[in-house]
C-alpha positions in Angstrom: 119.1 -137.8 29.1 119.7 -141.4 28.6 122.1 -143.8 26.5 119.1 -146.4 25.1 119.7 -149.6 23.9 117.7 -150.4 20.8 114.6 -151.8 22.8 114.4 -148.7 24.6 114.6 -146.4 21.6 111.6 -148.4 20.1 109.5 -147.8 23.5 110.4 -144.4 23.3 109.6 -144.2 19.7 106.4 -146.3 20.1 105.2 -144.1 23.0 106.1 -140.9 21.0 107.9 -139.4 23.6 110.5 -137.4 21.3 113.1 -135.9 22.3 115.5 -132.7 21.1 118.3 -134.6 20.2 119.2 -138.0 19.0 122.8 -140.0 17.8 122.5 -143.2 16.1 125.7 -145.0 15.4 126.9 -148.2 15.7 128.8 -151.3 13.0 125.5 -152.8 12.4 124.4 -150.1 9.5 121.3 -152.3 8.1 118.9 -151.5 11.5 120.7 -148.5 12.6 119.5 -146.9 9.4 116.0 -148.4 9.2 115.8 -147.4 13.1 117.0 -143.5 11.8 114.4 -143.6 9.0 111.7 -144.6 11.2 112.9 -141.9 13.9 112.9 -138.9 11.1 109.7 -140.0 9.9 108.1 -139.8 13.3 109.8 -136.5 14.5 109.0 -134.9 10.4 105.4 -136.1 10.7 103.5 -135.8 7.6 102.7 -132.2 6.8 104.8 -129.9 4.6 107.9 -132.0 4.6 109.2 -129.3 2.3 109.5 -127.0 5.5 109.6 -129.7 8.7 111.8 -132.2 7.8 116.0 -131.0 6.0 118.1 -133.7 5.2 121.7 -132.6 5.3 125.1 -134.6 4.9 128.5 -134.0 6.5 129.3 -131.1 3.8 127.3 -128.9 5.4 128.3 -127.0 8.4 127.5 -126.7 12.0 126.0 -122.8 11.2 123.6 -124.6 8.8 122.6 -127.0 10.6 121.8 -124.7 13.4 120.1 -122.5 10.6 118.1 -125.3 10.3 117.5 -126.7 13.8 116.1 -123.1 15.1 113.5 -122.5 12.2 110.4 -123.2 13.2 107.8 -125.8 11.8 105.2 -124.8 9.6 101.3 -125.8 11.3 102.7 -128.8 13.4 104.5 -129.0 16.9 107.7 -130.2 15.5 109.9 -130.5 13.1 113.2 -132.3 11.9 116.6 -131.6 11.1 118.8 -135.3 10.5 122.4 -135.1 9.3 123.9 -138.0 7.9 127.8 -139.1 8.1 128.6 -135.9 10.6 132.5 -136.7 10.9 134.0 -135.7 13.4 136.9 -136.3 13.1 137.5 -133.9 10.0 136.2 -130.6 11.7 138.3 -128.4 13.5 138.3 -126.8 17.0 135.6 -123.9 15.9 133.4 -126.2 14.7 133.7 -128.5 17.3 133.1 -125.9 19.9 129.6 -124.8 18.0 128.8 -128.3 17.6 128.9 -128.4 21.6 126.5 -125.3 22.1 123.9 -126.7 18.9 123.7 -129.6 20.9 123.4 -128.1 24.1 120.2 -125.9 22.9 118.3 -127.4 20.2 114.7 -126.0 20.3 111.8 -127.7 22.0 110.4 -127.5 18.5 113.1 -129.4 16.8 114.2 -133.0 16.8 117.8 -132.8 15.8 119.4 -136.8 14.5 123.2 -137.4 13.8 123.2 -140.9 12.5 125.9 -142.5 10.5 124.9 -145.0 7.5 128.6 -145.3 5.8 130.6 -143.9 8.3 133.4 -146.4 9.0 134.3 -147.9 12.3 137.5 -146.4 12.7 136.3 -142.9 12.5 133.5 -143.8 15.7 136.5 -145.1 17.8 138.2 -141.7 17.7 138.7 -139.6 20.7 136.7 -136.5 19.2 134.2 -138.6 18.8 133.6 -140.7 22.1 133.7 -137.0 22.9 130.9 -135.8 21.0 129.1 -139.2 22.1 129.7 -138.0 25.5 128.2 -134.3 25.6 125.3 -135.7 23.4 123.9 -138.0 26.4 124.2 -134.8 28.7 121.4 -133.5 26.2 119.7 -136.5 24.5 119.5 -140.1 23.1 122.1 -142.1 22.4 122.1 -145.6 20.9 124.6 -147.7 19.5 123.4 -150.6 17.0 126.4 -153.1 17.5 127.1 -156.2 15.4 125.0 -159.2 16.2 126.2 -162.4 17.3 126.1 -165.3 14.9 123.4 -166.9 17.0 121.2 -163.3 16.6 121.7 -163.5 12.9 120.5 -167.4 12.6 117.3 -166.6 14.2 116.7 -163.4 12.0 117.3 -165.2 9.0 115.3 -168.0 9.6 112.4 -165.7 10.1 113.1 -163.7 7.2 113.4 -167.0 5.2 109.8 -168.3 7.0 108.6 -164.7 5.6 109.4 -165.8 2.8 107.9 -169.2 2.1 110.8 -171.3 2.6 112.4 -173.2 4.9 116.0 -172.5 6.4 117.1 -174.6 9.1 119.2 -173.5 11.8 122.1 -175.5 11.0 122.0 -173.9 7.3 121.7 -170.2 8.7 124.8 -171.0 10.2 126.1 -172.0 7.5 124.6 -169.2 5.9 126.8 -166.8 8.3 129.9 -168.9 8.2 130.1 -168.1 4.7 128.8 -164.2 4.2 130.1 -162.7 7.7 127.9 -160.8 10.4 126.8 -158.0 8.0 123.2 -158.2 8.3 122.4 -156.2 4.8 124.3 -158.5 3.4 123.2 -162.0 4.9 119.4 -160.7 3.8 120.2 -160.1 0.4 122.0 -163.8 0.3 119.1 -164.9 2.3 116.8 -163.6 -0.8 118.7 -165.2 -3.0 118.4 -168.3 -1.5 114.6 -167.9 -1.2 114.5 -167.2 -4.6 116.3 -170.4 -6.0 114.6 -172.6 -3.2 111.3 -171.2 -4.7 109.4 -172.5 -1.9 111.1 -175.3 -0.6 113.7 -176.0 1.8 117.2 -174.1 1.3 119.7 -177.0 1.3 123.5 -176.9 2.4 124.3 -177.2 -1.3 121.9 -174.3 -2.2 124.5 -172.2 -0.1 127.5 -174.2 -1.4 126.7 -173.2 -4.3 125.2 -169.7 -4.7 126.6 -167.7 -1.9 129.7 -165.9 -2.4 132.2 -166.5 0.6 133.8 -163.5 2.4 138.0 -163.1 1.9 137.8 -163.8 6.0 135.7 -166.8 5.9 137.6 -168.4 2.8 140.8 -167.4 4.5 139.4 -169.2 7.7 138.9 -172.1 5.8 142.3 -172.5 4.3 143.8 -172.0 7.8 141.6 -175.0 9.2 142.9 -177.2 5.9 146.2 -176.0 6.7 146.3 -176.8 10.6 144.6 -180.1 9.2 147.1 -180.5 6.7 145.2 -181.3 4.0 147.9 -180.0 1.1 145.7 -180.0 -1.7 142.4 -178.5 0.5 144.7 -175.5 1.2 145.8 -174.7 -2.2 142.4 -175.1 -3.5 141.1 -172.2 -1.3 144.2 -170.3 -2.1 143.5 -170.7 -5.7 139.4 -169.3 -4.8 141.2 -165.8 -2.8 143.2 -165.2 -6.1 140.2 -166.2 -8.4 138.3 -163.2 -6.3 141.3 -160.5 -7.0 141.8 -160.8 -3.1 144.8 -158.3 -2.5 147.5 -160.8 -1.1 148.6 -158.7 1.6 144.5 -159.2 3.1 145.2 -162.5 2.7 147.9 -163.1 4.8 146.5 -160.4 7.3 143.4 -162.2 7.7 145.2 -165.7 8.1 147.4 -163.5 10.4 144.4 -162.6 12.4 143.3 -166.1 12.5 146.5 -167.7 14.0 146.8 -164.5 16.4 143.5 -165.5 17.9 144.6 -169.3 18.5 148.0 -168.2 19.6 145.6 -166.0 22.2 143.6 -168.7 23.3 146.4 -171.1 24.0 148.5 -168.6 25.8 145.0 -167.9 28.2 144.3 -171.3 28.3 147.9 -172.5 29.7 148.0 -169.3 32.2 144.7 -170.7 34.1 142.7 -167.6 32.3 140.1 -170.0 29.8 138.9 -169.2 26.4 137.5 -166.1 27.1 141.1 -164.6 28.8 141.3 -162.6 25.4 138.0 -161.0 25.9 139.4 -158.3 27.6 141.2 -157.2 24.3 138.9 -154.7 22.2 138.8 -156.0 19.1 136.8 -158.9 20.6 134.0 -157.4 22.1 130.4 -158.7 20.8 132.7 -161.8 18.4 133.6 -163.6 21.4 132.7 -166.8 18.9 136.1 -166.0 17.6 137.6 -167.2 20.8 135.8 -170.7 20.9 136.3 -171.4 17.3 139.9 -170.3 17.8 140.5 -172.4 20.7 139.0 -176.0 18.6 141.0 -175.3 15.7 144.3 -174.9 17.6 143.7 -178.3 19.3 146.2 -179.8 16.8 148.9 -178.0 17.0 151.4 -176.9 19.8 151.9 -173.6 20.9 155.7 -173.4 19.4 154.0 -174.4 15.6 151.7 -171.5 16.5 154.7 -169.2 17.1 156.3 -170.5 13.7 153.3 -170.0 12.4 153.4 -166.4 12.8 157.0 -165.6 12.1 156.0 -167.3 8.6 153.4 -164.9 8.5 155.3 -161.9 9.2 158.0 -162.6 7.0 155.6 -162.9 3.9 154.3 -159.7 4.6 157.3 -158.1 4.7 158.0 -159.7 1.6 155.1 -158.8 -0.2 155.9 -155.0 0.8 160.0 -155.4 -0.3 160.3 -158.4 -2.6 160.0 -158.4 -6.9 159.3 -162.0 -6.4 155.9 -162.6 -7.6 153.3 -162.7 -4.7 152.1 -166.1 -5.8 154.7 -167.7 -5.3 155.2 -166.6 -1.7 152.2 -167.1 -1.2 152.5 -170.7 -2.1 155.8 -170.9 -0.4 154.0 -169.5 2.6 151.6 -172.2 2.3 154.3 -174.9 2.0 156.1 -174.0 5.8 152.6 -173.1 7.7 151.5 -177.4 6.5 155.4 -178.1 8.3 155.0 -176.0 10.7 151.5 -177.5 12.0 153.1 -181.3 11.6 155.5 -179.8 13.8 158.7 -180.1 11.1 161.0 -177.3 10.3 161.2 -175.8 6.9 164.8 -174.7 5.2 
């Protein structure tokens, strides 16, 4: 059986050819879970839902949902049994084992779904799970609903905006997902509010400015730009915005961390004769190579020993944040003070 990609789970969907087994996963929860819904649906039909379709959760076990999976419908071909949140991870080598024969022998009667609506990322990179992931494409569908790129998430929001009687142009949508991140749940819901203040009319860059709520990461990008700009007062106006949100100061400086790790990347690539994209290869990149390019034009300005600095500044705040009675304001200000020297290229004491 086959690993789909979304388009091909909508063909198969569209041409009703079920099959015994589906897993939905994936970081990008908002269609992953509309895709499940309109799966279960489908497999459930319409008749005595009471009897074709059971909805369980991870607290029930792989005996149940085998209980499930091999009763039979009730005056219709097929039924459904979908479990939501299945975690691997948590169940132990007995379970595991009759997860591996449910799979392997659902009944031609039975659509079985695992699909994972809250299920963190973390806990779908684990080795039990790639497993699972594995023995369910021996047996049935497979599709993973990965993050979209920023360019992706322009386009759907100026058609959900369009939808919606108003106008959102692209440069705005990117604005849009400079400021709320790649979730797309959460870019609609801004997108609605938007729509709802524009009331018809074009959403403006100071619509946005003004009534969207900017992610710890993007605000934290935005001080790191001020700060490799050194504009003094910029950066400790966004610092002021992270504490004004109760951001935890140890995000902060984890998320600047990640920021200057991805320039600090980029240059090293860029001086070995590898490019932007060298880092690519690295994981934690895959499907945001925009990180890259935006990493690589914000590092222009700064050499690659101020990006070292940079980062021992960073690593000794955390460190002091976890050790220090100091108050975490005031090494985070004092943080702020030697990354500005440290992108002029001066030394602090």
């Amino acid at each position: 059986m086959p690993v789909l990609d979304e388009a091909g789970l909508r063909k198969q969907l569209e041409q009703n050819d079920l099959q015994n087994l589906y897993v939905l996963y994936g970081d990008e929860k908002h269609l992953m879970n509309r895709a499940a819904k309109r799966l279960i649906k489908k497999a459930a039909g319409t008749a005595f839902l009471e009897f074709n379709l059971n909805e369980l959760t991870n607290l029930a076990t792989v005996d149940k949902i085998d209980e499930s999976a091999e009763a039979l419908p009730l005056m219709s071909e097929r039924k459904c049994t979908a479990v939501s949140d299945f975690n691997i991870e948590e169940k132990d080598k007995t379970e595991l084992s009759k997860l591996e024969e449910l799979i392997s022998s659902v009944p031609e009667s039975t659509t079985l779904v695992f699909y994972f609506p809250t299920l963190t990322a973390e806990n779908m990179k684990t080795a039990k799970f790639k497993k699972f992931l594995k023995s369910a494409a021996k047996y049935g569908t497979v599709t993973e609903f990965g993050r979209r790129t920023p360019a992706e998430l322009q386009r759907v929001l100026i058609k959900d905006a369009q939808k919606a009687g108003c106008i959102l142009s692209k440069q705005n949508a990117a604005k849009l997902v400079e400021y709320a991140g790649n979730d797309l749940k959460t870019l609609l819901n801004e997108n609605a509010k938007l729509c709802a203040y524009a009331d018809g009319a074009e959403i403006t860059s100071d619509m946005i400015e003004s009534n969207v709520s900017k992610s710890i990461e993007t605000t934290a990008f935005i001080l790191s730009n001020a700060l490799l700009a050194g504009n003094y007062e910029k950066a400790y106006l966004h610092m002021d915005q992270l504490f004004q949100t109760k951001a935890e100061p140890i995000v902060i400086v984890a998320v600047l961390g990640s920021a200057y790790t991805d320039m600090y990347r980029v240059r090293a690539s860029v001086e070995s004769g590898k490019g932007i994209k060298g880092p690519a290869s690295y994981g934690e990149y895959r499907g945001k190579e925009f990180r890259l390019s935006k990493a690589e034009k914000n590092a222009r300005g700064i050499s690659a020993e101020g990006l070292r600095k940079s980062l021992s500044i960073l690593l000794e705040t955390d460190a002091a944040l976890k050790s220090s009675r100091i108050s975490p304001r005031i090494l985070l200000d004092e943080m702020i003070a030697k990354l500005l020297l440290a992108a002029k290229g001066e030394k602090s004491s």
